[in-house]
N, C-alpha and C positions, 0 to 999 in steps of 0.2 A: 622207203618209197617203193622200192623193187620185194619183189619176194625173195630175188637170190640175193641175200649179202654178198656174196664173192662175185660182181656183175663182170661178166667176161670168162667164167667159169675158170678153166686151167690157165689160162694166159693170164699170168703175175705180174711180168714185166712192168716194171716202172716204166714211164718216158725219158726220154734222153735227157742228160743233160742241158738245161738254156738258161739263156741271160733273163734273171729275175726282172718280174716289173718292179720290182722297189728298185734295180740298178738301174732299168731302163729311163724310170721319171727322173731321175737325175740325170741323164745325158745333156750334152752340150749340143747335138741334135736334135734342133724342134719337132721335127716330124716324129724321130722316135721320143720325145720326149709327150709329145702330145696324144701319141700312141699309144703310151704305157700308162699315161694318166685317164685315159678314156672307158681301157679294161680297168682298171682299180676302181672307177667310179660305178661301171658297168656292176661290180663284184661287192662292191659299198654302201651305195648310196643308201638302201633301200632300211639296212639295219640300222646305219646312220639315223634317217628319218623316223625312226618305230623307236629308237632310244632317247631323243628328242621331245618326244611324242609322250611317251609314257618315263620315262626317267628325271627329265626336267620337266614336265610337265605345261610343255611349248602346246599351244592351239595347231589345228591345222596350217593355218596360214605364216602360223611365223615359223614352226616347225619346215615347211618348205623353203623359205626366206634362209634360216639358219642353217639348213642342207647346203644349199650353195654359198652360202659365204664359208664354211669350215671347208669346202674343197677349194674354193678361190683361193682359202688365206694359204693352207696349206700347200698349193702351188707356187704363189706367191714367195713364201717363204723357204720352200725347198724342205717343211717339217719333217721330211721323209728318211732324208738326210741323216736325221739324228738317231734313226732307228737302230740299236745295237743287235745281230740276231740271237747273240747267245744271253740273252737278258730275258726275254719274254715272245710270245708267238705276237707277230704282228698285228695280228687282230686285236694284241691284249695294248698294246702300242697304240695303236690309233683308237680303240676307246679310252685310254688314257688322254691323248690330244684331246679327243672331243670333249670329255670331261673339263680341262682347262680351257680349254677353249666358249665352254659354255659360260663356268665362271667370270671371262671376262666379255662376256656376251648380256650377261644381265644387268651390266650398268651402262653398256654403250648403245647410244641411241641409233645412231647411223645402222641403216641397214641397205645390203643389197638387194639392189630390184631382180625380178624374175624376169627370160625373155630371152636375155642375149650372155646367159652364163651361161659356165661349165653343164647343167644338166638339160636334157633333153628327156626326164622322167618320166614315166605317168604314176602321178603321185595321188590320183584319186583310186589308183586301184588300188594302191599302199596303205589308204584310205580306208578302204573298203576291205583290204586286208586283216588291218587291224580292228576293225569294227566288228569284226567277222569271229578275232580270236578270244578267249572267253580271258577274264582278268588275266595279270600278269602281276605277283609278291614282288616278282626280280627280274628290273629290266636289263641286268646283266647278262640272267641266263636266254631271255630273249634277244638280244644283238646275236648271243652266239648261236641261236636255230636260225636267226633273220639272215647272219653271214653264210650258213650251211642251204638253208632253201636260196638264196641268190647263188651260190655256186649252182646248184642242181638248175637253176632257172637258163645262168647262162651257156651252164651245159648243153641244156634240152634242145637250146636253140640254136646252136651250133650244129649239133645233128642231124633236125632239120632240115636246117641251110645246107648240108652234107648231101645228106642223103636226097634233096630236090636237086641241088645241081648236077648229082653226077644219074638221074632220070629212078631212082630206086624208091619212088613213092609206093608201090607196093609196100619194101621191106619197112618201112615209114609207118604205114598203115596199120601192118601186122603189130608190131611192136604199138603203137600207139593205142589200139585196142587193147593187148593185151595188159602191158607193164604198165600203164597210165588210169586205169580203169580201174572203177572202184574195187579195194580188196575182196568186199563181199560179193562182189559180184562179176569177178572176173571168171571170163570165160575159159572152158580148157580145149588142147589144143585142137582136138577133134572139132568143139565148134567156131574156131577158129578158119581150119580147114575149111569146115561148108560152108562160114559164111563169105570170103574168100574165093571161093571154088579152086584152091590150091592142094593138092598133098600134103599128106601134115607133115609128113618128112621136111617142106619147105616151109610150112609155116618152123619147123624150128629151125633151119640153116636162118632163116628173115630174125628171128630174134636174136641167134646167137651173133649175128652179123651187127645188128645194134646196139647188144649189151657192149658186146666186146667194144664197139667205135664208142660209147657214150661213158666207158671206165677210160678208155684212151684221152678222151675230150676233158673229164672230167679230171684225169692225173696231171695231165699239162697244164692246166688253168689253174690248178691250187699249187704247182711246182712255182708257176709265174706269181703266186702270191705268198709265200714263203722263204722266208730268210736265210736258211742254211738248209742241207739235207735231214738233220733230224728232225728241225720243224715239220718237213716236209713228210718224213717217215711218218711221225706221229701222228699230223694232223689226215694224211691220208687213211693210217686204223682208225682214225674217228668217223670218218666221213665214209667209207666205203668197206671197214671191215678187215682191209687188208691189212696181214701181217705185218710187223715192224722186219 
């Protein structure tokens, strides 16, 4: 997505240690429990729905319908629970649920309405996502680009939110021209500078300042979705390059 694989250049640092959302959706406090199932769904749903979609071979409409009943059921039932981490990366876990979960979804009639669930989605852009992407042989190896661009998505948007609340839409902007903007035609930093009217010196302190928060945002959020620390090592060299 970024030109630098290494985003944040020298600073390696993992994030600190925290309490995983797989520990948190089981708590016996609602609030964090509702908490932790809100990011997982945030972090979810969307691969969920495109596997659905093209793996089972769901319509739109029931494809949405069956988005939210596997995350009802699965709160419902605590399936999360069952997750072992030194068996398999969690993601490989919950397309395994969803799997079984579809199987005994093709003979049951009842369905959950849309409205007053678990998702709050915009699933015609998912829609329109998928419309957009050319075949797919293997909706396996799609869940897992759909799990990696929904990390990057709720990344982006954290930073954002970051960088608006604390008044740095400048450094916002910079970065959002530069690193968001088509590969062929991204701009360098000089014309960055003019169009800006900054120093280029600052257009790079403006980028270096939001790679580095958007590897920060982006290490925390996959730590929160990861089972142990080598999941976490791992799937971090996937998704951003960096060293085990």
């Amino acid at each position: 997505m970024f030109r630098d694989t290494d985003i944040g250049g020298s600073d390696g640092q993992f994030p600190p240690t925290q309490r995983t959302l797989l520990v948190l959706a089981g708590s016996d406090d609602p609030a964090q429990r509702r908490a932790a199932w809100d990011r997982l769904i945030a972090a979810y749903w969307k691969p969920v729905y495109k596997y659905l979609r093209l793996r089972c071979g769901c319509d739109n409409e029931q494809a949405k319908d069956l988005t939210q009943a596997f995350f009802a059921r699965a709160l419902e039932k605590d399936d999360l629970q069952r997750y072992e981490a030194g068996r398999a990366a969690f993601r490989t876990f919950l397309r395994a649920c969803l799997d079984n979960f579809w199987r005994t979804q093709r003979t049951a009639a009842q369905r959950l309405k849309r409205g007053g669930g678990l998702l709050r989605q915009d699933f015609e852009q998912a829609e329109r996502e998928l419309t957009a992407t050319p075949g797919h042989d293997d909706p396996e190896a799609l869940f897992e680009q759909e799990w990696r661009r929904s990390l990057w998505e709720v990344g982006l948007q954290r930073l954002r939110d970051e960088l608006r609340d604390a008044g740095a839409e400048a450094v916002l902007a910079v970065f959002e021209a530069c690193d968001l903007a088509d590969p062929n035609q991204r701009p360098t930093y000089a014309e960055l500078a003019a169009r800006f009217e900054i120093p280029e010196t600052q257009v790079t302190n403006h980028l270096a300042r939001a790679r580095r928060r958007l590897r920060a945002l982006l290490l925390g959020h996959l730590r929160e979705l990861t089972g142990s620390p080598e999941e976490f090592a791992d799937e971090a060299a996937r998704l951003l390059g960096t060293a085990r």
